[in-house]
C-alpha positions as CSV (number, residue, x, y, z in Angstrom):
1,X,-70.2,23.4,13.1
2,X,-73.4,24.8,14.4
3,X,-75.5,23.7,11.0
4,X,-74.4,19.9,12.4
5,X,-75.3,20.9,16.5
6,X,-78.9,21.5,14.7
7,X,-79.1,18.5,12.5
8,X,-78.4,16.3,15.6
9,X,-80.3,18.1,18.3
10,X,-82.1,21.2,17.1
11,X,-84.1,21.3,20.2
12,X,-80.8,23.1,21.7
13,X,-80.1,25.7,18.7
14,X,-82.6,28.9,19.9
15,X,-81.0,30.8,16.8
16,X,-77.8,30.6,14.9
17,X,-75.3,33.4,13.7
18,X,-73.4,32.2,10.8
19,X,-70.6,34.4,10.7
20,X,-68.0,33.8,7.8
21,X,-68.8,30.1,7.8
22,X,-71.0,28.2,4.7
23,X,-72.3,24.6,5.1
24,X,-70.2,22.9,2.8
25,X,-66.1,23.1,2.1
26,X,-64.8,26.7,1.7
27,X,-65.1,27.6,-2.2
28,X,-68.1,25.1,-3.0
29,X,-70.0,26.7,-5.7
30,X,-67.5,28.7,-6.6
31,X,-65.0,28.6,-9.8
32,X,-61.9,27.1,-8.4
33,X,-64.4,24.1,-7.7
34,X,-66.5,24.0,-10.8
35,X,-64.2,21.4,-11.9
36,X,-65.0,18.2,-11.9
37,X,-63.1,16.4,-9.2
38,X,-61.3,19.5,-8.5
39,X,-62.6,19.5,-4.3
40,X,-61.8,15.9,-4.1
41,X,-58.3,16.5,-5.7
42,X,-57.7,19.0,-3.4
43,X,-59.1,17.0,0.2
44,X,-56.6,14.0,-1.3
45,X,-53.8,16.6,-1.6
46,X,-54.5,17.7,1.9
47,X,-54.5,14.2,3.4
48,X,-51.5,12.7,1.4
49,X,-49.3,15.9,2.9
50,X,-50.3,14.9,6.2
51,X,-47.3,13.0,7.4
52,X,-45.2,16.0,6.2
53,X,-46.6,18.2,8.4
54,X,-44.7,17.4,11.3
55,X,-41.6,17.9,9.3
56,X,-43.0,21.5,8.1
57,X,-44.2,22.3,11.2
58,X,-40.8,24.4,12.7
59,X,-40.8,26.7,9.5
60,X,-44.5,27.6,9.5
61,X,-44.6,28.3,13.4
62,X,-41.5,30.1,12.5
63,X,-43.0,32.2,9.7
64,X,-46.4,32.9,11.7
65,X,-44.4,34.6,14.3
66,X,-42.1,36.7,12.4
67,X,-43.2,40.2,10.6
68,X,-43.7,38.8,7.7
69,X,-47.3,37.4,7.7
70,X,-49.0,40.8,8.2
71,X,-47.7,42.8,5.1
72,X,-47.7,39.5,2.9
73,X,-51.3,39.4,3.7
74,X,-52.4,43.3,3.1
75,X,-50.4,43.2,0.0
76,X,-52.1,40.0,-1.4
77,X,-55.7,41.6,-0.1
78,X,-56.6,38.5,2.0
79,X,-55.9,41.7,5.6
80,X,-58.0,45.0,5.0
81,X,-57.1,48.8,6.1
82,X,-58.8,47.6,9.2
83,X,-56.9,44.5,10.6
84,X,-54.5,45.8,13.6
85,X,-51.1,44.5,13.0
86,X,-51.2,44.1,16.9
87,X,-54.3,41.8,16.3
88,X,-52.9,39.5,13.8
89,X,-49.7,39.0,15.3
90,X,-51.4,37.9,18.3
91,X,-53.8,35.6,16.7
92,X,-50.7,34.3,14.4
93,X,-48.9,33.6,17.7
94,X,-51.7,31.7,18.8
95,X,-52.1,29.5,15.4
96,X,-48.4,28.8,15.9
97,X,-48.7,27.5,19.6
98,X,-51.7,25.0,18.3
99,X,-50.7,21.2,18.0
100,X,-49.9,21.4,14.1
101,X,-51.5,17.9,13.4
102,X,-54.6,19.0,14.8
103,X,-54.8,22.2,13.0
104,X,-53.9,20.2,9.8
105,X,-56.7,17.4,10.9
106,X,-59.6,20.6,11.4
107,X,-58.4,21.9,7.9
108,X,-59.1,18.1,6.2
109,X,-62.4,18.0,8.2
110,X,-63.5,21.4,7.3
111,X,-62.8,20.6,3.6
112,X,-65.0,17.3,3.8
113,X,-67.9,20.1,5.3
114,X,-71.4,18.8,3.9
115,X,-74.3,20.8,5.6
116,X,-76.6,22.7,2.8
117,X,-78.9,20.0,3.5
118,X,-79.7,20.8,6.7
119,X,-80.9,24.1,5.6
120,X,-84.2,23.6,5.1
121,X,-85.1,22.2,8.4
122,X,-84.2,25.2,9.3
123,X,-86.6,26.9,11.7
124,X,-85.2,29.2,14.2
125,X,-84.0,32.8,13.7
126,X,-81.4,33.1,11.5
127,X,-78.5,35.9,10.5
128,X,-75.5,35.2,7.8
129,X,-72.8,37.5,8.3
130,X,-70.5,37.9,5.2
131,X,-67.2,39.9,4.3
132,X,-67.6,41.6,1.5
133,X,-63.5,40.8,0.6
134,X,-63.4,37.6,2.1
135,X,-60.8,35.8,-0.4
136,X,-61.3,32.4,2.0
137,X,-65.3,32.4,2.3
138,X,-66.3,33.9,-0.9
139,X,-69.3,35.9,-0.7
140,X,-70.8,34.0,-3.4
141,X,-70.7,30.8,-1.2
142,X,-72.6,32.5,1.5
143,X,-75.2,33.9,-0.8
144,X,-75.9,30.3,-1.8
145,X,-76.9,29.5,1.8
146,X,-78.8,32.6,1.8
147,X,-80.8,31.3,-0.9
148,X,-81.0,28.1,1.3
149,X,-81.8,30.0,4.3
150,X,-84.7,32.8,2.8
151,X,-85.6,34.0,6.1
152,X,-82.6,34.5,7.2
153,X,-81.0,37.9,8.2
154,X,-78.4,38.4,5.4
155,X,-75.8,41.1,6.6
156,X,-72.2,42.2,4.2
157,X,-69.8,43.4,5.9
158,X,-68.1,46.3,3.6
159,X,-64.6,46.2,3.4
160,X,-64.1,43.3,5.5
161,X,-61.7,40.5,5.0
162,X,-61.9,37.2,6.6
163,X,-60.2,38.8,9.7
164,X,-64.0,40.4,9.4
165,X,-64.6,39.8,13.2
166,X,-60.5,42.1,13.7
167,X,-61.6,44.6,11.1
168,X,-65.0,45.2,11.6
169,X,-65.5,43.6,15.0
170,X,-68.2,46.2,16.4
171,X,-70.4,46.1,13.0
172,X,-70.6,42.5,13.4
173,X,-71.2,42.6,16.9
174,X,-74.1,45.0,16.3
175,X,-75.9,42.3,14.1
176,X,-75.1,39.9,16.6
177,X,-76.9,41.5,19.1
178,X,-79.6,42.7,16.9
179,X,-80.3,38.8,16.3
180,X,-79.8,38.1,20.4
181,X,-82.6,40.2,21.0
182,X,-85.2,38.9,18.8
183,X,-84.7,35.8,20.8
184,X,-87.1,35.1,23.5
């Protein structure tokens, strides 16, 4: 996580782009975790299935590479108009060749994700990307670091999806490079 790269050694962050990423666990903030105890639920959830991954394993990999991901995932909104079947598949392919125990592992220590207090030691030139649909990094979320981050570049992504970078690749790339050459 780049927000932890700066807390440790900011002297080697010249600016950051914070694309469809907030500082703390995915849905902090937002209602599914207004709940008391409800992200700590969750987290233990994640780490008691942990030895039943390996067992699980052969009928995810199987599922990520058969036709079935893409429309389930335009139907329930999470894929926009924009995300290339072609794309997906590929980068489904690729999830399903990962180790599945270190997938699972990056999924626990995502959830445990504390950074918002690095924010304000923030210092260097800063842009928040955010898709406008994201279902996985709620727009909220990343308007919360924005508040955290008020000189920040804040950029939304219309109809974008957390495939955001597959469905709107060249608008993101455009504030990307917008950001890259403020940099001196």
């Amino acid at each position: 996580m780049l927000l932890e790269l700066y807390r440790s050694q900011p002297e080697l962050v010249r600016a950051m782009a914070l694309i469809a990423g907030a500082p703390d666990a995915p849905g902090t903030g937002t209602w599914l975790f207004r709940a008391p105890g409800s992200l700590a639920a969750l987290r233990a959830a994640v780490a008691l299935s942990t030895p039943v991954v390996p067992l699980a394993a052969p009928f995810v990999k199987a599922f990520l590479r058969s036709r079935l991901p893409f429309p389930l995932a335009r139907m329930a909104g999470v894929l926009r108009a924009g995300a290339s079947r072609h794309d997906i598949d590929e980068f489904l392919a690729g999830v399903a060749a990962m180790d599945p125990l270190a997938y699972w592992k990056t999924l626990r220590g995502l959830l445990g994700a504390k950074g918002s207090d690095v924010l304000p030691s923030v210092s260097v030139p800063t842009l928040i990307v955010a898709a406008a649909q994201d279902m996985l990094m709620p727009v909220a979320q990343l308007e919360a670091m924005r508040r955290g981050l008020p000189n920040a570049k804040f950029v939304l992504i219309q109809d974008a999806g957390h495939a955001g970078l597959v469905e709107k690749g060249p608008e993101m790339a455009a504030a990307v490079r917008e950001l890259l050459g403020s940099v001196h």
